[in-house]
Steps between C-alpha positions, in 0.01 A plus 500: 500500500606470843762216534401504888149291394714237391758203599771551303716175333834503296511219309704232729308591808119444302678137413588414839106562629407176329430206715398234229747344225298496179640218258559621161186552301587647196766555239696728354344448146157546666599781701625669165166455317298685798694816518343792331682632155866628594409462876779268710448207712720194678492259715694672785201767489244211544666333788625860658177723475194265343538268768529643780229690341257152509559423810344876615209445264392186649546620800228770382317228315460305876367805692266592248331105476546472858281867489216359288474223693452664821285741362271246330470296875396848664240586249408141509497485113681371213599797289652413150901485509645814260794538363843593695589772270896595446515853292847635349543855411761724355635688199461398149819320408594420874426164510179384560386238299813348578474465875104428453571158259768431691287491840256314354722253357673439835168506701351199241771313537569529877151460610340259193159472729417861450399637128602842441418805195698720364350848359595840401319819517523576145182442407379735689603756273284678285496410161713704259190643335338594819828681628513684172153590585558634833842689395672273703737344285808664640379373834512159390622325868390757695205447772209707282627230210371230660121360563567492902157463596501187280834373667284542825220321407733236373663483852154472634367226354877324570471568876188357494599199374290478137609247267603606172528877522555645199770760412604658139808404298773758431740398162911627561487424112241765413507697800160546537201262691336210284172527422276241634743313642512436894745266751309403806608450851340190588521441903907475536633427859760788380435773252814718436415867322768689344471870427623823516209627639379222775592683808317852369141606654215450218321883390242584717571213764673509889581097432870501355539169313716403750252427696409182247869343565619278753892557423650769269816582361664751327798483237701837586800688316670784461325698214824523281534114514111476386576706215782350363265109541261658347667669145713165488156308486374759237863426319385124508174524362581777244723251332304216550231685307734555230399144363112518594298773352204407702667579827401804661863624535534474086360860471847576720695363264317734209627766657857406535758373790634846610136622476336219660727554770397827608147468470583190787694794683218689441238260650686424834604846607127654412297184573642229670767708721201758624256154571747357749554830670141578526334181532721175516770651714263627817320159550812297562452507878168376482708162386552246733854394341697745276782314316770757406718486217810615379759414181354251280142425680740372784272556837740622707251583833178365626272719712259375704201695616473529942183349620 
């Protein structure tokens, strides 16, 4: 990626670009029970890069009402409002969920008026059963893994502003979609979607999902970092398995630590590791914000893409 497409913000400077003084809206307890598992998070991050942050969305936020009120007065009609739609890509293990709860923490709190949804694009996976199916399984994450013309559909019906679209459950527990059950998105002012995948271009389409968001960021690192987040995570959840044999990680702990271990080796250099570099990686500059990190999910730059 070509840093030339983007603004580029250490830290300090990114800080200084904010014009508004938020008051304190949230804890350090509370801050501590949205971060992700073994992901890190303070307060100096929320004043330093999420507000600042805020301040550009609304901005965004603005244009795009201002926009659909214009547009409404030209085509003398009164088209149904649709969601402003934030998406956050990146790695497994980068991140995230963290920055997506956290974002829609801040934006409930800071703006109380306007109601806002917070989804993943998990259940757009197929099903366990139907990746076996396909011979997918080892794929699991990868663009052919997921139902994208579903996703697209889904986005659809969201731009269009239909109340209670439907969208299919993924379980972390079991790893796998529920059957019959559904969340719905149910008219939001803002809908935040976090993915791996939401900045990829559908099979057999020339609309990249991007195309669905209003704002979108993306969690970058360097891929050594990623690796060592994401076989400290498996660490965590191999041994919390050790006391639930229902968890999907207790057939890990079958095998053995040392074993365990290298089968999680195993899974990010010949999955995970080969999915960013073919597929996660390359989108990044079709994000409006990418928020890099460094040591201990510390964003240490902010890049801002040139309009």
């Amino acid at each position: 990626m070509s840093i030339k497409n983007y603004h580029a913000f250490s830290r300090a400077d990114w800080q200084d670009l904010i014009e508004y003084h938020f008051e304190e809206i949230i804890s350090e307890e509370e801050l501590q029970e949205l971060k992700a598992l073994n992901d890190s998070i303070s307060l100096q991050d929320v004043r330093e890069i999420y507000y600042p942050l805020i301040e550009l969305l609304q901005i965004h936020w603005n244009n795009r009402r201002d926009l659909h009120q214009k547009q409404n007065q030209f085509l003398q009609t009164n088209q149904h409002k649709s969601p402003f739609i934030i998406g956050i890509s990146g790695s497994v293990a980068v991140g995230k969920s963290t920055t997506a709860r956290l974002l829609r923490t801040l934006i409930d709190r800071l703006f109380p008026k306007l109601s806002v949804q917070l989804m993943t694009t998990d259940g757009f996976l197929y099903s366990n059963e139907d990746l076996k199916r396909q011979n997918l399984t080892e794929q699991k994450g990868f663009p052919e893994s997921y139902d994208m013309q579903k996703f697209y559909e889904f986005l659809l019906q969201v731009r269009q502003g239909q109340s209670n679209v439907k969208y299919p459950v993924y379980s972390h527990s079991i790893y796998d979609i529920v059957k019959d059950e559904y969340e719905v998105v149910n008219c939001p002012d803002i809908l935040i979607i976090e993915g791996i995948n939401i900045l990829q271009l559908p099979p057999n389409s020339d609309i990249f999902l991007t195309a669905f968001f209003d704002f979108s960021i993306y969690l970058d690192a360097d891929e050594e970092l990623i690796e060592s987040w994401f076989l400290k995570r498996f660490k965590t959840l191999f041994d919390y398995a050790k006391t639930d044999s229902t968890n999907f990680y207790a057939k890990f702990v079958e095998m053995g630590e040392e074993k365990a271990y290298q089968v999680a080796k195993d899974v990010w250099k010949n999955i995970n590791l080969v999915n960013l570099r073919d597929y996660i990686a390359p989108t990044k500059s079709r994000a409006n914000v990418i928020l890099h990190k460094g040591e201990h999910h510390v964003i240490d730059r902010v890049l801002l893409r040139k309009y």
